[in-house]
N, C-alpha and C positions, 0 to 999 in steps of 0.2 A: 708859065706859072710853075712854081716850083712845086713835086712830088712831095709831098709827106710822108714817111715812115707811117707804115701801119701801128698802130697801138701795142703796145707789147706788155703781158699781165705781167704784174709783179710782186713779191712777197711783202707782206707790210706781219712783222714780229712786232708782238705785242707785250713788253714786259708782263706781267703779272697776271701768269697763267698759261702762259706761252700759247699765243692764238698765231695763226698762219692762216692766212686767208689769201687767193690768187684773184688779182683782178681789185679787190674793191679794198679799201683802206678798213679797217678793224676796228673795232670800238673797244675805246677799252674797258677791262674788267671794272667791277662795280667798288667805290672804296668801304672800308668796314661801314662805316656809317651809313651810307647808303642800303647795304648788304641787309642792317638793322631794322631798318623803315622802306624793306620793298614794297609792301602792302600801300604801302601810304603815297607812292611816286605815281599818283596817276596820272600825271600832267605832264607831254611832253611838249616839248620848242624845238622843232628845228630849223635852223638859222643856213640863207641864203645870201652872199655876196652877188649882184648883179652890174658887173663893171668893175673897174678898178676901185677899191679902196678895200676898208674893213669896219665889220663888224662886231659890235665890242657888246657882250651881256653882264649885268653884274645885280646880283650876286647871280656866279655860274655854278654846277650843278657839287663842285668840290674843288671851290676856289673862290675868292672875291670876286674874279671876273676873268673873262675867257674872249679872246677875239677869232673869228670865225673869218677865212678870205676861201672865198671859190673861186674858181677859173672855168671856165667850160668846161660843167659838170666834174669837176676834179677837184676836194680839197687841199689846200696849198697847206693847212696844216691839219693835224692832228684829229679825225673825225671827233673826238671827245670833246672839241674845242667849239662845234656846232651844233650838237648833240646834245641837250640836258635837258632831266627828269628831275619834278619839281613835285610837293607836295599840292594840291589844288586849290587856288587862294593865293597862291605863292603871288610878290610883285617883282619884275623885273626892271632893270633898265638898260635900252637899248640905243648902242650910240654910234652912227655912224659917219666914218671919217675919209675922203677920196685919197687914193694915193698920195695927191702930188697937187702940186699949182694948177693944171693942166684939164683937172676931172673934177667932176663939181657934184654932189648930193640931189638927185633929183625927186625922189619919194620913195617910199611903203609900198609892200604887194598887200596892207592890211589896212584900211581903213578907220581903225582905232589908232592909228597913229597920223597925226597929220604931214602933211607933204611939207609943208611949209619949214619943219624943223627935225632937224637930224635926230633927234631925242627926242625915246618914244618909253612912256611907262607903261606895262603891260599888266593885269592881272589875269592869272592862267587859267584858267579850265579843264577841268579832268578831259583827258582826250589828245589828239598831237595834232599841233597847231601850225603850218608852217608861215616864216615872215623873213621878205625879201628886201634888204635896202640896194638902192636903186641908184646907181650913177652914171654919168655921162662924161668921156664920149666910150661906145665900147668898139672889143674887136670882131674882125669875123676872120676865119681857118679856114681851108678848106684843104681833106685830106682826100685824097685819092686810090681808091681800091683797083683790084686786079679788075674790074668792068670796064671797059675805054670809053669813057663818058668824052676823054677831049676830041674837038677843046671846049671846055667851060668856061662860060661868059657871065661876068657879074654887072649889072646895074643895078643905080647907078654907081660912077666912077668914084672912088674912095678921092678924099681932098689931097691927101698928099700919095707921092708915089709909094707902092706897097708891090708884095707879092704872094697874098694869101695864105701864107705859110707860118711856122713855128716862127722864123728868124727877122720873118716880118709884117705878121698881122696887119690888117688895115682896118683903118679904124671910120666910124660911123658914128653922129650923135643916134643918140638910144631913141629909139620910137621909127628909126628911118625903114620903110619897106624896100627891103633888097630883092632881084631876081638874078637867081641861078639858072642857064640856059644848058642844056650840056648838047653837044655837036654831036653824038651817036647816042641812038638807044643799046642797051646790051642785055638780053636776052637774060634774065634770071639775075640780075646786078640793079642797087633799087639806090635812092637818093637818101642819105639816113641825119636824122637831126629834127629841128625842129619846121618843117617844112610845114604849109599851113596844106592841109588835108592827110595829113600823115597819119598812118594807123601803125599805132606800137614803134614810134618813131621810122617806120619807114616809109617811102612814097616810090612809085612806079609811075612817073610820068618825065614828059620833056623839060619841065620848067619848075623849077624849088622856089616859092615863094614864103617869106618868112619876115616879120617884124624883127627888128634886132634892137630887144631887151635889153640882154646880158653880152657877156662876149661868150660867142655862138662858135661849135665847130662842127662842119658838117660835112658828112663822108661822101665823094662821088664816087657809086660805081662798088659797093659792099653786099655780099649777101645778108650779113645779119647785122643787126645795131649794135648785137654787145663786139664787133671788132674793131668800134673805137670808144673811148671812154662812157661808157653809158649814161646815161642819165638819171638826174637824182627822182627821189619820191616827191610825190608834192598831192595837193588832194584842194579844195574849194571850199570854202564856207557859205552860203545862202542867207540873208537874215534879210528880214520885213521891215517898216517902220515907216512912219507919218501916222494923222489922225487918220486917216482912209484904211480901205481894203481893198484886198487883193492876191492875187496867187503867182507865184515863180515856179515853172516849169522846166525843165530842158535836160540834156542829157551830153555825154561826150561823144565828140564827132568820129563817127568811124567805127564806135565802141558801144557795149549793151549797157554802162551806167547810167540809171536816170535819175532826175530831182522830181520833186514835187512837195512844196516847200508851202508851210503854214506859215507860223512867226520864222521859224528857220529850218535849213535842211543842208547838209552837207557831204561830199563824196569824197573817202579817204584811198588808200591804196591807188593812188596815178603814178605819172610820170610827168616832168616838166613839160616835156615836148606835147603833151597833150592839148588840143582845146576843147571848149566848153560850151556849145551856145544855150543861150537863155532866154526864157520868153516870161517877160511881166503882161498881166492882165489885171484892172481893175475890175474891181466887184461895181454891184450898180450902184449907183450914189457916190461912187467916188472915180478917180481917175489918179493915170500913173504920170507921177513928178518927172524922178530921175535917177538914175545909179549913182554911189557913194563917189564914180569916177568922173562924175559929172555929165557920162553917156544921157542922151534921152530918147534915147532908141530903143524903142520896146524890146525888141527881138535884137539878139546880138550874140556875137560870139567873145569870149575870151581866150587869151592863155593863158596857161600857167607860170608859162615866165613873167610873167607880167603880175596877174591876179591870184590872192591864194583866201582874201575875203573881199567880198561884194555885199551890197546894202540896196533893197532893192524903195524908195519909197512912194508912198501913194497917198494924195489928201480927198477929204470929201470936197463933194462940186459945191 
């Protein structure tokens, strides 16, 4: 399996204001009009590509419209271009399109937009909203730090031959549970990514397990997570609904945020790599349906690659 180059931080120059920032892509300065009506931009969108294609918003924040592409955790353009602040009430529309012949639109990380169509009209809410289009098939990376994890074993077998690396990613339909095995432990060197028990993206065990959402890169053998492309912000929405009652509970795994959710309740400041478990309970006289995801499993975990709103509903008996 071929080595990865370590991550290497880089200047990203900002015209208009001259920002230099090491490591994370810039955002850029606000235009006069904006500058005008800060008071008024309570409402933020940020926009996640999960797989090949892109994500197109319009109207964008100072422009008819703005296309957003991510890569594992890396904007491929212009942080300004997934990034926008909107007055509250604002409508969007959200349209997404797969690279190529090859990749196909699979759904929403938001439930107000249906799975079924690429095009989603949004109306925004004071607060920062995040919303993921989804497509298939993605990649997986795997980058190699100074800890001798090898050798490292993936199941299962990618369809076509690959070699985990930049020059040849190997590709997975979206939803497939992959395991990372690594052939030595190394002593203060931890698994970094989206591995499912991970705290603050990192994990200290023999075996990285991980849903493959998005196209995923993850480090064997790193002391800290920011020495490969970090990971984005993302946060969870909560909301109730059917004629019933009932309460939503839960908290992030690993971590001290919790929910406790009336009609709704939500947890901002995360990370992608994070998950979430959740516990619906009906009230008496009523009982719990199902999640917007079509889950009917009371108690459950999510991720954030995957979920950024949930709907949790309950009818009377």
């Amino acid at each position: 399996m071929a080595v990865s180059a370590a991550w290497s931080k880089r200047f990203a120059l900002v015209t208009a204001g001259v920002l230099v920032a090491l490591g994370f892509p810039a955002a850029s300065a606000p235009s006069p009009t904006a500058s005008r009506v800060a008071g008024e931009l309570d409402a933020e969108i940020q926009l996640v590509t999960a797989g090949p294609g892109t994500l197109t918003i319009s109207p964008a924040e100072n422009a008819p419209k703005a296309d957003c592409e991510v890569d594992a955790q890396q904007y491929q353009v212009d942080e300004s271009e997934c990034v926008h602040h909107y007055t509250a009430g604002t409508r969007v529309l959200l349209t997404a399109t797969p690279k190529d012949k090859r990749h196909s639109f699979i759904g929403w990380s938001d439930f107000k937009c249906a799975n079924s169509s690429p095009s989603c009209t949004l109306t925004l809410a004071a607060g920062t909203q995040y919303v993921t289009a989804r497509f298939s098939p993605v990649t997986l990376r795997i980058s190699h730090g100074q800890g001798k994890f090898d050798p490292v074993t993936v199941t299962p077998k990618a369809a076509r031959t690959c070699a985990f690396d930049d020059d040849s990613p190997c590709e997975y339909p979206a939803g497939t549970i992959v395991t990372l095995r690594r052939g030595h432990a190394s002593s203060g060197y931890f698994w970094v990514g989206a591995c499912d028990g991970n705290r603050a993206g990192k994990l200290d065990a023999d075996v990285c397990t991980l849903r493959l959402q998005s196209n995923e890169l993850v480090g064997a053998g790193y002391k800290d997570p920011g020495e490969i492309p970090p990971a984005l912000g993302s946060g969870i929405v909560v909301a109730l609904g059917g004629s019933g009652r009932g309460t939503v509970t839960g908290g992030v795994i690993n971590g001290r945020r919790t929910l406790a959710c009336g009609k709704r309740c939500s947890i901002s400041g995360l990370q992608r790599t994070d998950y979430v478990r959740l516990k619906a309970v009906a009230s008496r006289g009523s009982h719990f349906y199902r999640w917007s995801d079509f889950s009917r499993q009371s108690t459950r975990v999510v991720g954030l690659g995957y979920t950024t709103r949930i709907r949790a509903t309950f009818f009377r008996n």
